[in-house]
LOVEX-720118 format. One record per atom (N, C-alpha, C, CB): atom name; residue in three letters; x, y, z. Coordinates in Angstrom, 3 decimals. Each point is the difference from the previous one (the first is absolute). Glycine has a CB too. Layout:
R atomo residuo       px       py       pz
R    CA     ALA        X        Y        Z
...
***
This chain:
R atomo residuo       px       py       pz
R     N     UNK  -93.383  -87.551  -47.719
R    CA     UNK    1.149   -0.750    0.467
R     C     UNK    0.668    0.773    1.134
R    CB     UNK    0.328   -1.041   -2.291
R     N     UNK    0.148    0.331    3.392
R    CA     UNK    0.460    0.465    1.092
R     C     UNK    1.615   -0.446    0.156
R    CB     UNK   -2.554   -0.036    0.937
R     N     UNK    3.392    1.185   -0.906
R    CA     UNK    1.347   -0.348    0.069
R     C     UNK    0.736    0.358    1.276
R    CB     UNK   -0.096    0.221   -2.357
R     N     UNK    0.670   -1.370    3.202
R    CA     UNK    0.607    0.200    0.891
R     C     UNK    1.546    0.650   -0.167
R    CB     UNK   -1.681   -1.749    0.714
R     N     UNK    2.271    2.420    0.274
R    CA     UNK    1.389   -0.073    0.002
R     C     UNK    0.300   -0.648    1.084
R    CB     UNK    0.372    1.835   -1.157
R     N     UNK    0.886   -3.058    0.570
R    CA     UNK    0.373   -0.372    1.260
R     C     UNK    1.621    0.130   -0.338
R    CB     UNK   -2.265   -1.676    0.856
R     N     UNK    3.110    0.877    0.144
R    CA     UNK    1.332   -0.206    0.274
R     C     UNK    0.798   -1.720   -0.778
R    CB     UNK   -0.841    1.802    2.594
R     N     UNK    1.163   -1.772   -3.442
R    CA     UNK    0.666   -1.404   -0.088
R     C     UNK    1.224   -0.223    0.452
R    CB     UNK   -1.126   -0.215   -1.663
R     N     UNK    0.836   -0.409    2.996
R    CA     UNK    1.248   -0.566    0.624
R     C     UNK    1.042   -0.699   -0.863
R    CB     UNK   -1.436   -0.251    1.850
R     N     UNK    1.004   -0.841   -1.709
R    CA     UNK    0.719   -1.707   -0.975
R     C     UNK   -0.564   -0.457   -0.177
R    CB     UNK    1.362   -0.660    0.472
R     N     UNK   -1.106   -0.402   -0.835
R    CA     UNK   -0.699   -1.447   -0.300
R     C     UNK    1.194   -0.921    0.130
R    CB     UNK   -1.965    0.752   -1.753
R     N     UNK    1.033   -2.062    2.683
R    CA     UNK    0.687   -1.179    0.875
R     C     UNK   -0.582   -1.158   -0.441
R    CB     UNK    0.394    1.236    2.040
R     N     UNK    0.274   -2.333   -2.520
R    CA     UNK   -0.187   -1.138   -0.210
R     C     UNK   -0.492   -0.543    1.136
R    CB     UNK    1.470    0.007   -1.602
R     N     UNK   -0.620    0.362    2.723
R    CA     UNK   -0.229   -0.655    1.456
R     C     UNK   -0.767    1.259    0.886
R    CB     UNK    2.458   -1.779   -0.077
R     N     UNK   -3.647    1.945    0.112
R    CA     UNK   -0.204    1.407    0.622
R     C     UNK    0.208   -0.089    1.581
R    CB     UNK   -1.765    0.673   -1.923
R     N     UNK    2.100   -2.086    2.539
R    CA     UNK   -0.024    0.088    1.295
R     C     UNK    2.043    0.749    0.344
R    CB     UNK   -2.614   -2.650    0.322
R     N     UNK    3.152    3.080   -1.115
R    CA     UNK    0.802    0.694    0.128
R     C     UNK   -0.214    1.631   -0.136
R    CB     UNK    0.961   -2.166   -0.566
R     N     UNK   -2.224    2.799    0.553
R    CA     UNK    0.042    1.349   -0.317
R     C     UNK    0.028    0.140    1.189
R    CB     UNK   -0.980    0.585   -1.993
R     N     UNK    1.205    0.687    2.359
R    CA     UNK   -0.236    0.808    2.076
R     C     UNK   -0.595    0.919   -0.626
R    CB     UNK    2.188   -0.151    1.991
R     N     UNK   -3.159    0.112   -1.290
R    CA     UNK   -0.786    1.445   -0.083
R     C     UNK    0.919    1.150    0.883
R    CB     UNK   -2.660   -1.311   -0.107
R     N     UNK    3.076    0.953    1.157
R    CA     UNK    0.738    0.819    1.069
R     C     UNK   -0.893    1.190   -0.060
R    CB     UNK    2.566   -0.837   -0.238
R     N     UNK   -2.105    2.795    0.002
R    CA     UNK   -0.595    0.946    0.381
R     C     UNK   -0.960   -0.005   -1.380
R    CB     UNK    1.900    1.237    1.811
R     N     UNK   -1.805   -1.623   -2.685
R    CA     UNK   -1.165    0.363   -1.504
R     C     UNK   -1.483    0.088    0.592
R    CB     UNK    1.421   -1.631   -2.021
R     N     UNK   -1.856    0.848    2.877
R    CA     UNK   -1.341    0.143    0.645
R     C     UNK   -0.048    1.489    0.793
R    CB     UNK   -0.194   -2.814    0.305
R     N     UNK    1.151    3.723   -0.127
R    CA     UNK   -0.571    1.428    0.112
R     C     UNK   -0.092    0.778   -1.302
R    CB     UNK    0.951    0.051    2.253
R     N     UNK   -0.458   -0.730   -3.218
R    CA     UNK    0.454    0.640   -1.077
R     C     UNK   -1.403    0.143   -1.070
R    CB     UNK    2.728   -1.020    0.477
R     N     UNK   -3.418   -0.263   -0.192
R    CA     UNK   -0.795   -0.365   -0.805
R     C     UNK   -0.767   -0.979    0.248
R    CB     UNK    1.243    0.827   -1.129
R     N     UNK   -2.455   -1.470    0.325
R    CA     UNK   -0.614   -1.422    0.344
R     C     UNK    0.958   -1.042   -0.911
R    CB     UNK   -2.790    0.930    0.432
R     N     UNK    3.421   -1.960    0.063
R    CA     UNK    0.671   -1.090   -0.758
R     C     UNK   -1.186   -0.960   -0.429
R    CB     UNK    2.360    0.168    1.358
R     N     UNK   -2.016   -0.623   -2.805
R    CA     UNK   -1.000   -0.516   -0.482
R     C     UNK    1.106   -1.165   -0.736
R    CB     UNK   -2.167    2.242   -0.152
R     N     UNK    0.989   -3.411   -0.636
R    CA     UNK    1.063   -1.065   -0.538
R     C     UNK   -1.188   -0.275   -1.305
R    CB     UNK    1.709   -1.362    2.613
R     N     UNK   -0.884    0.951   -3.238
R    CA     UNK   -0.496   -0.214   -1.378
R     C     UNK    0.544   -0.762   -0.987
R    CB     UNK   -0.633    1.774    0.451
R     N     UNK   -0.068   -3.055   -0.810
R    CA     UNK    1.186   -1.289   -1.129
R     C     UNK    0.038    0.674   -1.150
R    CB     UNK   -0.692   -2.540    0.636
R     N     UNK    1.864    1.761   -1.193
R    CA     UNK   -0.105    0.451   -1.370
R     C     UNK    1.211   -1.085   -0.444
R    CB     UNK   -0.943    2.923    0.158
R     N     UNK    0.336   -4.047   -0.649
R    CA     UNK   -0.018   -1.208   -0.386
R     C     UNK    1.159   -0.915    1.389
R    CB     UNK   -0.612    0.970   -3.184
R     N     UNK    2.261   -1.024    3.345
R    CA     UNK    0.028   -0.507    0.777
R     C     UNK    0.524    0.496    1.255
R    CB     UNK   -0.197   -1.269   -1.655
R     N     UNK    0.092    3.127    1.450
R    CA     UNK    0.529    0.284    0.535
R     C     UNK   -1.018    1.171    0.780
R    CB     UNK    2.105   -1.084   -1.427
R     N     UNK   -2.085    1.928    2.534
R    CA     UNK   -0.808    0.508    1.538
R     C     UNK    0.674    1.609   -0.651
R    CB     UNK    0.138   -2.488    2.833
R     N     UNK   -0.576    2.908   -3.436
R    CA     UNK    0.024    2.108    0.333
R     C     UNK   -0.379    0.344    0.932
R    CB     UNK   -0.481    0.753   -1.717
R     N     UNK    1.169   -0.299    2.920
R    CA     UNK   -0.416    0.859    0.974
R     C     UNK    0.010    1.129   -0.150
R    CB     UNK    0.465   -1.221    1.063
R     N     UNK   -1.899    2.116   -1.134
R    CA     UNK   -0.171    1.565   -0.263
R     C     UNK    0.047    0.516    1.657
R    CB     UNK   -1.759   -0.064   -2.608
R     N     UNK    1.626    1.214    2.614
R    CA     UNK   -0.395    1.191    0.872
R     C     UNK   -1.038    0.451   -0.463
R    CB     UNK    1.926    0.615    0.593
R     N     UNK   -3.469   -0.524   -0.127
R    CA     UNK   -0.693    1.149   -0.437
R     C     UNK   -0.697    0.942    0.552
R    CB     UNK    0.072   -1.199   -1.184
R     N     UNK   -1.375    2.216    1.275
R    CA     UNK   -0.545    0.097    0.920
R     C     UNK    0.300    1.798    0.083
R    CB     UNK    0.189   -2.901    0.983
R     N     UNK    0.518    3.463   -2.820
R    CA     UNK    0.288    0.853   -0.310
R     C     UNK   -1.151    0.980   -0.785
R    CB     UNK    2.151   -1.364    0.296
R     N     UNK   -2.206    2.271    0.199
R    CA     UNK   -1.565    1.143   -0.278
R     C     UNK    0.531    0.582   -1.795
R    CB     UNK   -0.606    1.476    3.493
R     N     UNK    1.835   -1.261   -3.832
R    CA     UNK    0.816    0.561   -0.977
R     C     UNK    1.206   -0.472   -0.432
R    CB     UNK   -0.984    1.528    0.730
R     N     UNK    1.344   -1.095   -1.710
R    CA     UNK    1.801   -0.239    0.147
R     C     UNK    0.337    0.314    0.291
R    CB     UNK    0.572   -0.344   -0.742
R     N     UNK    0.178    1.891    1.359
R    CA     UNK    0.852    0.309    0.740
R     C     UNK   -0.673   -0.727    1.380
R    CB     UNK    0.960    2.270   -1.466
R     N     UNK   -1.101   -2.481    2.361
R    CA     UNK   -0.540   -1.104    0.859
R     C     UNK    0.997   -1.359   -0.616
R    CB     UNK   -2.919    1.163    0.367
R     N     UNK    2.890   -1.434   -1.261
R    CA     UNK    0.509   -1.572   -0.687
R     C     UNK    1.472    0.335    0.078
R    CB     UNK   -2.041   -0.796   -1.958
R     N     UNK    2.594    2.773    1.358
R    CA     UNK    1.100   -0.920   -0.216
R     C     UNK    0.663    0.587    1.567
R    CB     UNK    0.368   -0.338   -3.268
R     N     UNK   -1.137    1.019    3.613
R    CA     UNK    0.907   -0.007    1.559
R     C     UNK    0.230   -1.458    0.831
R    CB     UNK   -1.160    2.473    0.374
R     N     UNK   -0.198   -3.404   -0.741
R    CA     UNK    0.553   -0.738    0.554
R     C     UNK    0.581   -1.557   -0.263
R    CB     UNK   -1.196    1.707    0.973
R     N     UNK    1.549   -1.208   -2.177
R    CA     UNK    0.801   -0.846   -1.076
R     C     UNK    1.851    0.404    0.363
R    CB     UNK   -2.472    0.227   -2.273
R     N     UNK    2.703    0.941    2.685
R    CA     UNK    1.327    1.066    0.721
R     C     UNK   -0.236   -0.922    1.264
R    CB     UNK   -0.056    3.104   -0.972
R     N     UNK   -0.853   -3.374    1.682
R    CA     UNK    0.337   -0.413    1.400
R     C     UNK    0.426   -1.538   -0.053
R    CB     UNK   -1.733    1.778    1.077
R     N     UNK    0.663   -2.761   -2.205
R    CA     UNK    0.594   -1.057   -0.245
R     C     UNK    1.268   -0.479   -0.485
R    CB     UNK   -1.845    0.151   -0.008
R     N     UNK    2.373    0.848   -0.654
R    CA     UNK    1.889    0.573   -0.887
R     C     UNK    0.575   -0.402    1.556
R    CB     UNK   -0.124    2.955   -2.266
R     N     UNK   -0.194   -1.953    2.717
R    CA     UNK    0.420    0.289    1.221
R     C     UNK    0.398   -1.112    0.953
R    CB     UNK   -1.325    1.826   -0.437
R     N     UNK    0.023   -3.010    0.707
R    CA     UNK    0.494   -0.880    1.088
R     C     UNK    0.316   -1.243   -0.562
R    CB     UNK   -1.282    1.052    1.680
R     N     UNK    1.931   -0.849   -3.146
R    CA     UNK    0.550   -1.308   -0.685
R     C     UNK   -0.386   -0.384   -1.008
R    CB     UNK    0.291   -0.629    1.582
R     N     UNK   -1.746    1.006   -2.162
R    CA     UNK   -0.347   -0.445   -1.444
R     C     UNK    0.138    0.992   -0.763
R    CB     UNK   -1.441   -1.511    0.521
R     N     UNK    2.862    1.029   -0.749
R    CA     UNK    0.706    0.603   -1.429
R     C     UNK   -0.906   -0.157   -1.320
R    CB     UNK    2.391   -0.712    0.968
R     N     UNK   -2.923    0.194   -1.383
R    CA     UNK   -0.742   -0.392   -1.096
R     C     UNK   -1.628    0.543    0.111
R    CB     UNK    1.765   -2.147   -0.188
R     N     UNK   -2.050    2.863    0.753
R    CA     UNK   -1.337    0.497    0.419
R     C     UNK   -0.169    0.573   -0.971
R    CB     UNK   -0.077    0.198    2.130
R     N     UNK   -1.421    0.241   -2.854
R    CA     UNK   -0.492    0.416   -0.478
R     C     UNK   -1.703    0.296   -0.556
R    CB     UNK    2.397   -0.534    0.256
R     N     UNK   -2.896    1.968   -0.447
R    CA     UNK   -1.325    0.486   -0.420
R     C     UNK   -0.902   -0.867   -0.756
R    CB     UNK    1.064    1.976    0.000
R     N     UNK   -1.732   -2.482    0.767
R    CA     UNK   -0.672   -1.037   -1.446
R     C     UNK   -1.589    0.936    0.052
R    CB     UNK    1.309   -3.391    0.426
R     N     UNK   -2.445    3.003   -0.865
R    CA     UNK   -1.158    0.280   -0.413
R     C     UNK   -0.662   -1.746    0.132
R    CB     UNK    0.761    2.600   -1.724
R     N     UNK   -2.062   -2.108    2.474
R    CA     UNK   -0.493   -1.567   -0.060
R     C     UNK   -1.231    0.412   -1.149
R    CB     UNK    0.551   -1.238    2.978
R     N     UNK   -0.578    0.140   -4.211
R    CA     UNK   -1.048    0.601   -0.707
R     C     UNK   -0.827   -1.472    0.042
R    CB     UNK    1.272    2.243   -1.656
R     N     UNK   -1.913   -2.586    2.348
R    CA     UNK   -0.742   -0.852    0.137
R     C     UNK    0.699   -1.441    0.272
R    CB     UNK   -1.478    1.563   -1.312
R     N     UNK    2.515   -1.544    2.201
R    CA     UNK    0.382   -0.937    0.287
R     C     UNK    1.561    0.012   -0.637
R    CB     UNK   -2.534   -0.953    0.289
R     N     UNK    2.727    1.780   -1.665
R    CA     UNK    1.022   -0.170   -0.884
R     C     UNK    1.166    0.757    0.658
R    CB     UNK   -1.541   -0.270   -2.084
R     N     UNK    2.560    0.208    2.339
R    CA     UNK    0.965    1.157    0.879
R     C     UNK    0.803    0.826   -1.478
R    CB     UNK    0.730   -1.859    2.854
R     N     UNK   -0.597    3.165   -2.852
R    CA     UNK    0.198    0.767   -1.283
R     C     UNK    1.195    0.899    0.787
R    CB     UNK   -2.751    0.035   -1.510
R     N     UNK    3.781   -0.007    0.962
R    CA     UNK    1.390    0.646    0.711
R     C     UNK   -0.640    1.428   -0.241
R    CB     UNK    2.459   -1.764   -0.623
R     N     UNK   -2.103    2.601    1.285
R    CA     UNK   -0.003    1.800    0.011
R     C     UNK    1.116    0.238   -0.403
R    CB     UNK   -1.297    0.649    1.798
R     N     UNK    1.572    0.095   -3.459
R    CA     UNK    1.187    0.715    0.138
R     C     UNK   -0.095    0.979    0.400
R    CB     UNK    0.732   -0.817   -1.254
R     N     UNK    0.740    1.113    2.272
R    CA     UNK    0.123    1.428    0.627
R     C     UNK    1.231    0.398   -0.787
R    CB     UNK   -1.026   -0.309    2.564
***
């Protein structure tokens, strides 16, 4: 089994309201359903520290709610820190 770390932005009912704005230096933006609603991750992270630095940069340009997830085959698994 192969486990990613990525970034969990939010999740948008309406995803044509997210801005990517600077997150595309930050990371690869990715989208993902989960029943009626769009999770936009960050990924494209070698480690966690990699994840949570740039989980601090996403804090940073407005997503208050960001957080470490783990992709375990599609499933997103929170990181406690």
């Amino acid at each position: 089994m192969v486990s990613k770390y990525k970034v969990r932005l939010a999740a948008y009912k309406n995803p044509q309201y997210f801005k990517a704005g600077e997150l595309a230096s930050i990371g690869t933006v990715e989208r993902q359903k989960s029943g009626e609603f769009t999770i936009m991750l960050l990924s494209g992270f070698a480690d966690l520290k990699e994840a949570i630095s740039a989980r601090q940069k996403a804090l940073n340009s407005g997503f208050n709610g960001a957080y470490v997830v783990i992709d375990d085959n599609g499933r997103l698994v929170k990181v406690n820190m």
